[in-house]
Backbone as JSON, one array per atom type, in Angstrom:
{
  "sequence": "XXXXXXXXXXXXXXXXXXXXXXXXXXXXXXXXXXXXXXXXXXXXXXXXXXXXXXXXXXXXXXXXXXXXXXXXXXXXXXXXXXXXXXXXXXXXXXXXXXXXXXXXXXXXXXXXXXXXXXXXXX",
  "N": [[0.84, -1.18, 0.0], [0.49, 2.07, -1.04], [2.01, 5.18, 0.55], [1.4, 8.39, 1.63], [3.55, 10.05, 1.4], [5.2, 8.34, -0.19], [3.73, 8.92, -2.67], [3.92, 11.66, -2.8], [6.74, 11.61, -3.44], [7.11, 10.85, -5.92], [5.15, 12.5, -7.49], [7.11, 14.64, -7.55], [9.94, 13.25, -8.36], [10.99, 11.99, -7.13], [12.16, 14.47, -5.95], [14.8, 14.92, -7.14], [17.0, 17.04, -8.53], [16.5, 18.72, -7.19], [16.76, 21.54, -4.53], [18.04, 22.19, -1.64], [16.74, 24.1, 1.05], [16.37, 24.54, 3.88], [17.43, 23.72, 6.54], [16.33, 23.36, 9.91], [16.42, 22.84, 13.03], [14.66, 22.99, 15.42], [14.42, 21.8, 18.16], [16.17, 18.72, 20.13], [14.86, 16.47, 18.98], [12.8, 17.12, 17.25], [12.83, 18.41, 14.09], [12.75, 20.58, 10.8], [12.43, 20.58, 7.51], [13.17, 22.3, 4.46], [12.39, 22.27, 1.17], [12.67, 22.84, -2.46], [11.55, 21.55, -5.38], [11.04, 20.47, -8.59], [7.14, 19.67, -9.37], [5.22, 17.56, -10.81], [2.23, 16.49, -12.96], [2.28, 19.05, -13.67], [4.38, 20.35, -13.81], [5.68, 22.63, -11.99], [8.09, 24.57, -10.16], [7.73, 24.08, -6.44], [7.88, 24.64, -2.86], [8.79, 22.12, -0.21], [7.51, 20.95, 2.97], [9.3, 19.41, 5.14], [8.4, 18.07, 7.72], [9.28, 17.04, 10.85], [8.86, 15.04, 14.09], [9.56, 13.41, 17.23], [12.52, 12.62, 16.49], [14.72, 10.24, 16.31], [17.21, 9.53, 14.86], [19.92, 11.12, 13.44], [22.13, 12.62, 10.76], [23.81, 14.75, 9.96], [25.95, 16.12, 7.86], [28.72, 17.48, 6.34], [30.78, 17.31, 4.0], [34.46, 18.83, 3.37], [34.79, 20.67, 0.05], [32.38, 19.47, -0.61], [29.04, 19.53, -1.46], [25.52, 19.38, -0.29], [24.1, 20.65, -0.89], [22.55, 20.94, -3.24], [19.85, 18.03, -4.33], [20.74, 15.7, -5.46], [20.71, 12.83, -6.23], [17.75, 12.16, -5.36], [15.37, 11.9, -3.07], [15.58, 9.29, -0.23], [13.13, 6.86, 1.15], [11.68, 5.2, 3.58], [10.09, 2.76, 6.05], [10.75, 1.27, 9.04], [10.39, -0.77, 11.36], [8.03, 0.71, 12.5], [9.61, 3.26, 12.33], [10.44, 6.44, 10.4], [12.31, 6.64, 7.86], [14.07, 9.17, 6.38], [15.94, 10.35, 3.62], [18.34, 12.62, 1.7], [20.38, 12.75, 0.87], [20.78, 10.33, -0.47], [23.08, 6.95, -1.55], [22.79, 4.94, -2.82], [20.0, 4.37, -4.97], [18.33, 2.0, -4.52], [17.4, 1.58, -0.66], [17.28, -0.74, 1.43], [17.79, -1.41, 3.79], [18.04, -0.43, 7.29], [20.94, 0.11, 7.99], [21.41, 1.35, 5.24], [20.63, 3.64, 5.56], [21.86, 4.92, 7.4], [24.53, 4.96, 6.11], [24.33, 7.38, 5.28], [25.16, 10.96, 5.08], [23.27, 13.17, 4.66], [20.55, 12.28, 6.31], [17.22, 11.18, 8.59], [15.72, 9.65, 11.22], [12.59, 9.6, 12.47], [9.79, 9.03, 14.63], [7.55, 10.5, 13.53], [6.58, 12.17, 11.08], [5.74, 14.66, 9.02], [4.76, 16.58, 5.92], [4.06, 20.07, 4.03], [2.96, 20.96, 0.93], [3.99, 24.02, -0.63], [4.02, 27.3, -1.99], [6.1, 28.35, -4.07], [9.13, 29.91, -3.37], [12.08, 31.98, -3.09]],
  "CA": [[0.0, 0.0, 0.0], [1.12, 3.67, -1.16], [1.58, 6.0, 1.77], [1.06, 9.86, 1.15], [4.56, 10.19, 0.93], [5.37, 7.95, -1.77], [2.89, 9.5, -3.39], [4.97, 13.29, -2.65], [8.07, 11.64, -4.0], [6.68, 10.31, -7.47], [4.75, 13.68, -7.96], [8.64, 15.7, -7.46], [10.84, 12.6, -9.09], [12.07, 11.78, -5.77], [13.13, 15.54, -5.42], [15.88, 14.96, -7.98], [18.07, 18.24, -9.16], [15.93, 19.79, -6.22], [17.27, 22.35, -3.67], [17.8, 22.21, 0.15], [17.0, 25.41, 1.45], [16.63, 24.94, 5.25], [17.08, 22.67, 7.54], [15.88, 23.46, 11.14], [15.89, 21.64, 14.35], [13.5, 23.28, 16.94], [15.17, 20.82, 19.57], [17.15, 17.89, 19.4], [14.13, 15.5, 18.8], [12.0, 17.98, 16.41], [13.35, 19.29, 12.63], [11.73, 20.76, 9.76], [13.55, 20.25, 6.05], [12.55, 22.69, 4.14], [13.37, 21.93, 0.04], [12.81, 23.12, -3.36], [11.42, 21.0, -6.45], [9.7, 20.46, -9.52], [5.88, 19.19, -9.01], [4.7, 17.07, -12.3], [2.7, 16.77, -14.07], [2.1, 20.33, -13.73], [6.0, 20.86, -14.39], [6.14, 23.87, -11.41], [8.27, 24.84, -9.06], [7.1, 24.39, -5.29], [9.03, 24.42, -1.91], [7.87, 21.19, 0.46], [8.38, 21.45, 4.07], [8.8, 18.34, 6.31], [8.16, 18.38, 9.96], [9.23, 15.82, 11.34], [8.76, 15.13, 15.67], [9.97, 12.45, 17.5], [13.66, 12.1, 16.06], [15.74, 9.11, 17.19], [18.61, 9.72, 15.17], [20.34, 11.54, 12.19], [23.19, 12.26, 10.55], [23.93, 16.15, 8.86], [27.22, 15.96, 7.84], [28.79, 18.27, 5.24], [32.18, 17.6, 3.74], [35.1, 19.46, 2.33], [34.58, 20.28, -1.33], [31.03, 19.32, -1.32], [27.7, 20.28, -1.07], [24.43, 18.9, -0.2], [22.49, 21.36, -1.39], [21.4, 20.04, -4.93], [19.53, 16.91, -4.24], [21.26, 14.92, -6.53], [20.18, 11.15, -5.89], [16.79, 12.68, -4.89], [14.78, 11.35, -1.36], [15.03, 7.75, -0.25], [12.23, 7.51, 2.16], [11.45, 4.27, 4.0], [9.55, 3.08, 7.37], [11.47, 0.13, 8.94], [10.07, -0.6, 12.61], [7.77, 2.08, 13.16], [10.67, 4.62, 12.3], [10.37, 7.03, 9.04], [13.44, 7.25, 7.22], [14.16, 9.72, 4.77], [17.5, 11.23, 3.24], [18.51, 13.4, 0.98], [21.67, 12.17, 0.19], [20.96, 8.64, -0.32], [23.88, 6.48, -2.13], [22.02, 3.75, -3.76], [18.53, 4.17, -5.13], [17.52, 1.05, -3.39], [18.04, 1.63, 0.53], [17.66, -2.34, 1.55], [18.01, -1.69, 5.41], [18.58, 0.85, 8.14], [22.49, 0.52, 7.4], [22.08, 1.82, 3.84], [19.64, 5.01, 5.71], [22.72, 5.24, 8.29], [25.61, 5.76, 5.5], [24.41, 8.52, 4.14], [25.37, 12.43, 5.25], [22.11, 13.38, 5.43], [19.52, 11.72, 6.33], [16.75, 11.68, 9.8], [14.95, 8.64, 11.5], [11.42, 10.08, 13.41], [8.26, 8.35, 14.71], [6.33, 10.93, 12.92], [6.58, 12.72, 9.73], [4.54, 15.44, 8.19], [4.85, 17.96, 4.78], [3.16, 20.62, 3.31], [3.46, 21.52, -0.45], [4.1, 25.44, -0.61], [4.2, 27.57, -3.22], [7.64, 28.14, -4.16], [9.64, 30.83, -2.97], [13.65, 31.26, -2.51]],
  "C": [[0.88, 1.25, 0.0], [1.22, 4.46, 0.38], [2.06, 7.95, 0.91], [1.99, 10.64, 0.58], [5.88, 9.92, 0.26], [4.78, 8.73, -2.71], [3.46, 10.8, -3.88], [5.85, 13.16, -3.87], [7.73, 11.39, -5.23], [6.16, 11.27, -8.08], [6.11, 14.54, -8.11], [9.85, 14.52, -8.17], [11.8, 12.53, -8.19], [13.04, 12.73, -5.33], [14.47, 15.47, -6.19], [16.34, 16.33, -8.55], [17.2, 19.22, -8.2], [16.91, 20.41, -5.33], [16.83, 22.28, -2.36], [17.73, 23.32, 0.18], [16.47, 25.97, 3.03], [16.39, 23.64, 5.7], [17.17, 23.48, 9.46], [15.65, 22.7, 12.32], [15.59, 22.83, 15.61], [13.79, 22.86, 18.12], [15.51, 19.73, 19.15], [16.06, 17.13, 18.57], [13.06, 16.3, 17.42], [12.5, 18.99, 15.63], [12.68, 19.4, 11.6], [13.21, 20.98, 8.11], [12.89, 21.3, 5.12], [13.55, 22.73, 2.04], [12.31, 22.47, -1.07], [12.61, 22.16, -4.82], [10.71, 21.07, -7.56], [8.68, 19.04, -9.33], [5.27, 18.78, -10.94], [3.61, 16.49, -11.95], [2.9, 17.95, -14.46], [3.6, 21.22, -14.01], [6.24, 22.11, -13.73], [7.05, 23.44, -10.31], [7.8, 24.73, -7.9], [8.48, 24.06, -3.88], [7.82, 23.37, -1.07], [8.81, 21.35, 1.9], [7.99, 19.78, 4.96], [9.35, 18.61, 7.23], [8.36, 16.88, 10.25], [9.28, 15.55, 13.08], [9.44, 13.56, 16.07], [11.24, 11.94, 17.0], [14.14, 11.24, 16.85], [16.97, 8.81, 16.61], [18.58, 10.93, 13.67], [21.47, 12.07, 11.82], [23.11, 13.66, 9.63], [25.28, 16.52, 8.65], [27.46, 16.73, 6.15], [30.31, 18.66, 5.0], [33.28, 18.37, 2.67], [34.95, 19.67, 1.11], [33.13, 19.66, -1.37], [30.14, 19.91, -0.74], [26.67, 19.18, -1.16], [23.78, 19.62, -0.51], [21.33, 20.98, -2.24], [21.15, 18.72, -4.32], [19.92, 16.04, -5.66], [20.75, 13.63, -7.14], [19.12, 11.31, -5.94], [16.52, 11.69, -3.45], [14.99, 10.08, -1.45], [13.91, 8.25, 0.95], [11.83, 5.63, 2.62], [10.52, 4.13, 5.37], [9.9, 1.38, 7.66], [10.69, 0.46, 10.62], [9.3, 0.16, 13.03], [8.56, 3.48, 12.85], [10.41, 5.28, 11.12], [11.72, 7.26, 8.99], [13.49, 7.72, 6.28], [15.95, 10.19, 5.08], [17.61, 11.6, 2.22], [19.51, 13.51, 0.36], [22.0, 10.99, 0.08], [22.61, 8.11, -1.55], [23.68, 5.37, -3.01], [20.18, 4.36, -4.02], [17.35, 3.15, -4.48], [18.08, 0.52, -1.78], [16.73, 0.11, 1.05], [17.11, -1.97, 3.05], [18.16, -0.42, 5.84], [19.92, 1.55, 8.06], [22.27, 1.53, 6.12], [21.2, 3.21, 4.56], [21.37, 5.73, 6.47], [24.07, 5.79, 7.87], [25.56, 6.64, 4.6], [24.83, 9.84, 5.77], [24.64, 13.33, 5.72], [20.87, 12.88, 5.59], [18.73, 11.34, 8.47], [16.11, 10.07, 9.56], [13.64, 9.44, 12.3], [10.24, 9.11, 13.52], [7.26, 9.19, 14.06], [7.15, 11.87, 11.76], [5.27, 13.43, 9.02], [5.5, 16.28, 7.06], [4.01, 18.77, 4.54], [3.68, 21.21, 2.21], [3.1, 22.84, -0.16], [3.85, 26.12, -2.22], [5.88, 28.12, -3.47], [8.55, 29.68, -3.73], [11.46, 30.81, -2.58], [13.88, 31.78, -1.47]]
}
């Protein structure tokens, strides 16, 4: 069964050549992602914001010479145990396990997960 945010990622192309343009943590356990894509079929621009509560881990790591900004790979997004995993810098297209959520750069585990599509703005 689809969940709402499969659904997100297949409407944006898994956020592919999209833009990070905030990430926020409110407290350790509660961060909002806030990113930049194109919305098909309608072929626009929109910024999507996930909220996510309940963090239990994540990983924002940002090395020499690179950037995370451009979503390159685009989103993996999974739910292994109860947990939502997404990332934004996945390394394989097909994340298998928690390991493959865990060696990426950036990427969040939370018991809850929300978005809202915006209209686009930089």
């Amino acid at each position: 069964m689809r969940s709402a945010m499969n659904d997100l990622l297949i409407s944006i192309n898994s956020g592919g050549d999209g833009i990070i343009r905030e990430i926020k943590f409110n407290s350790f356990d509660t961060v909002s992602i806030t990113i930049s894509a194109m919305k098909y079929p309608e072929k626009r621009w929109v910024n999507i914001k996930f909220m996510l509560s309940e963090v239990k881990e994540f990983t924002v790591r940002q090395k020499l010479h690179y950037s995370n900004v451009v979503i390159s790979n685009g989103i993996a997004y999974e739910n292994f145990s109860g947990l939502h995993y997404i990332d934004f810098s996945p390394f394989s297209e097909i994340m298998e396990n928690v390991d493959d959520f865990r060696a990426s750069d950036l990427y969040f585990a939370a018991v809850n997960i929300n978005f809202k599509v915006l209209s686009y703005c930089e």
